[in-house]
C-alpha positions as CSV (number, residue, x, y, z in Angstrom):
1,X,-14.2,-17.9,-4.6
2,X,-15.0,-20.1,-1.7
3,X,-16.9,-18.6,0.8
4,X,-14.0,-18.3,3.5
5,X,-12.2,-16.4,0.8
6,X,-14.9,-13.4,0.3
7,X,-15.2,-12.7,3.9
8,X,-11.3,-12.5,4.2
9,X,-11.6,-10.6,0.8
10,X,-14.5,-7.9,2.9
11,X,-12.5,-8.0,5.9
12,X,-9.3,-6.7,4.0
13,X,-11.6,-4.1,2.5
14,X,-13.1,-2.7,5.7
15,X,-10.0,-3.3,7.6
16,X,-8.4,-0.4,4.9
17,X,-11.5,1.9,4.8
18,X,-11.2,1.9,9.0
19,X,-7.5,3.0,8.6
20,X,-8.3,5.8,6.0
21,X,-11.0,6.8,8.8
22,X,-9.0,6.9,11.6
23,X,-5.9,8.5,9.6
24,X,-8.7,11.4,8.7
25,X,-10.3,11.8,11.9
26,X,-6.6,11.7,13.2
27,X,-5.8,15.1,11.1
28,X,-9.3,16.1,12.3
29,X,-9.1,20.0,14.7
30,X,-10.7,19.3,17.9
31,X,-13.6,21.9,17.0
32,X,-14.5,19.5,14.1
33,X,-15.0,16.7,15.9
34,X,-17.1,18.2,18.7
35,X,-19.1,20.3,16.8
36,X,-19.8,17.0,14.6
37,X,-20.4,15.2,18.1
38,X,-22.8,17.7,18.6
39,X,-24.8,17.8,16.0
40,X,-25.5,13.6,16.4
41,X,-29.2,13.0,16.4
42,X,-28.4,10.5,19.6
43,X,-25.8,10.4,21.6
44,X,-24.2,6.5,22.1
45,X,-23.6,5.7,25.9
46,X,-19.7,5.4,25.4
47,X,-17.3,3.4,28.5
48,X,-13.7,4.1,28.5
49,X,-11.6,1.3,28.1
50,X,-8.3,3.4,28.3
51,X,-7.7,7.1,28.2
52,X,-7.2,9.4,27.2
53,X,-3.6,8.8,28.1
54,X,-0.5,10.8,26.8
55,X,2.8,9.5,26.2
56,X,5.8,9.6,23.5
57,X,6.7,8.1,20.2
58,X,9.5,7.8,18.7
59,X,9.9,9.5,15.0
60,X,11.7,7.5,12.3
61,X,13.1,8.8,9.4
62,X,15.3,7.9,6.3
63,X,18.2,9.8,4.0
64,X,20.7,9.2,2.1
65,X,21.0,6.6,-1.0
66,X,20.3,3.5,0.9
67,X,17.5,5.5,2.7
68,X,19.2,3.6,6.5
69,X,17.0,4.9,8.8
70,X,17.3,6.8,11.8
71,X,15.6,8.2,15.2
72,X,14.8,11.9,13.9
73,X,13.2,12.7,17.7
74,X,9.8,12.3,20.2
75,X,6.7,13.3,19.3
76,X,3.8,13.4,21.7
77,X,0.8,11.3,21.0
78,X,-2.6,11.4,22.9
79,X,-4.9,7.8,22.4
80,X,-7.7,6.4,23.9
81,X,-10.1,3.7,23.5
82,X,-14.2,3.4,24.1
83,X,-16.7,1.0,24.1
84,X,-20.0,1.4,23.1
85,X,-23.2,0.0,24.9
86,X,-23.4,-2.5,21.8
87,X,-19.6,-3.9,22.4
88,X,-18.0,-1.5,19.4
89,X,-14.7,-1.1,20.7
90,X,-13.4,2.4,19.0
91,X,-9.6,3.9,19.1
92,X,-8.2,7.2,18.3
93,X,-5.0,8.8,18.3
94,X,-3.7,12.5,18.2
95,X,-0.6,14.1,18.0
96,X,-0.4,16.8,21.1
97,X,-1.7,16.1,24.1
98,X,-5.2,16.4,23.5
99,X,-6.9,13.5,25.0
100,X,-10.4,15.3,24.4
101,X,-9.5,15.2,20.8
102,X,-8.3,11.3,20.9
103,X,-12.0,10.4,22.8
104,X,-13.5,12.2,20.3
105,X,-12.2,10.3,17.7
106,X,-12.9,6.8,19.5
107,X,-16.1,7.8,19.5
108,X,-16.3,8.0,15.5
109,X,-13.8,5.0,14.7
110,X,-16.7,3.1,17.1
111,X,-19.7,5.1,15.0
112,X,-17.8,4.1,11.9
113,X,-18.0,0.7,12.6
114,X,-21.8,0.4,12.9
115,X,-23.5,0.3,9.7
116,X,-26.4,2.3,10.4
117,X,-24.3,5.2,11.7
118,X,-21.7,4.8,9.0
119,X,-22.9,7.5,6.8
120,X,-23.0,10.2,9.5
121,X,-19.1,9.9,9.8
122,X,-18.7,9.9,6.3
123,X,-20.3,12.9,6.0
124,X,-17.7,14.1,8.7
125,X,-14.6,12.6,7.4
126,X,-15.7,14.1,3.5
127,X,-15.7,17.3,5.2
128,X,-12.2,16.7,7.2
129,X,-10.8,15.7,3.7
130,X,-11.5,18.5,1.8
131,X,-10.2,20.4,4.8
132,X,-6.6,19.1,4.3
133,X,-6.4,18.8,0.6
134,X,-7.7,22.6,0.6
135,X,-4.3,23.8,3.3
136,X,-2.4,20.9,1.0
137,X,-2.9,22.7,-1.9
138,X,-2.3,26.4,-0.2
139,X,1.0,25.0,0.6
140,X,1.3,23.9,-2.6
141,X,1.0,27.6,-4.0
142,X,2.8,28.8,-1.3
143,X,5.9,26.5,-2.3
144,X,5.5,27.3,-6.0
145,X,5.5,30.7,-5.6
146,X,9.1,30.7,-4.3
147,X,10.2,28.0,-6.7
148,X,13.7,28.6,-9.3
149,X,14.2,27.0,-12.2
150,X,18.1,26.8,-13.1
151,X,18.8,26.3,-16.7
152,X,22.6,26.0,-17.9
153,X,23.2,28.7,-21.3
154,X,25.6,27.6,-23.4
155,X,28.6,29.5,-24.0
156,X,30.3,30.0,-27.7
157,X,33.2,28.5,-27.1
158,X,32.6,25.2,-27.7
């Protein structure tokens, strides 16, 4: 593999561990991500670039047999976008209108992004993950719990 092919190879790599990031620290509470700010050993110097601004997007979904789509409604969506002294340009989004929440989270896409500070969001998004797949499989037991099972007896007639 030439050499143009491996760093096109590592960029499709980091390019889907950045949105698995940002999709966790997107389902992240607010209280999560400041008490993780928080607990940073130092602080980065952090410019806005834009935001926190709040605005709508439109929710698509799909039914039927074709599964044709349709416009199911609005959601509102907070986003914002930082820059770090180093030039790290981090964005987050949030659904609500939370734009603390969306900074927040620009801050740790931007973190993420750094490989010396990598770890430290890890160690956050491990913690937001286990989060969500612990109310995931709550729901889970919560759905089972009211679950039927049909079953069809057979009659003597036949």
């Amino acid at each position: 593999m030439t050499s143009v092919g491996k760093s096109a190879e590592t960029a499709r790599v980091c390019a889907g561990e950045r949105q698995r990031a940002m999709g966790l620290l997107a389902k992240a509470t607010r209280a999560e991500l400041q008490a993780a700010y928080d607990a940073l050993a130092a602080r980065p110097l952090v410019q806005p670039v834009r935001g926190p601004e709040t605005g709508l997007v439109m929710v698509r979904g799909r039914m039927g047999g074709g599964g044709a789509p349709f416009n199911l409604g609005e959601a509102t969506v907070s986003r914002a976008s930082i820059r770090l002294e180093d030039g790290t340009v981090g964005h987050g989004q949030a659904l609500g209108t939370d734009g603390a929440k969306a900074r927040l989270a620009a801050i740790f896409d931007a973190l993420f992004q750094q490989p010396a500070r990598k770890e430290e969001v890890e160690a956050l998004l491990a913690a937001i993950a286990a989060r969500v797949a612990d109310e995931d499989a709550a729901k889970g037991r919560q759905t089972a719990a009211t679950r039927v099972d049909f079953f069809t007896m057979v009659r003597g007639e036949d």
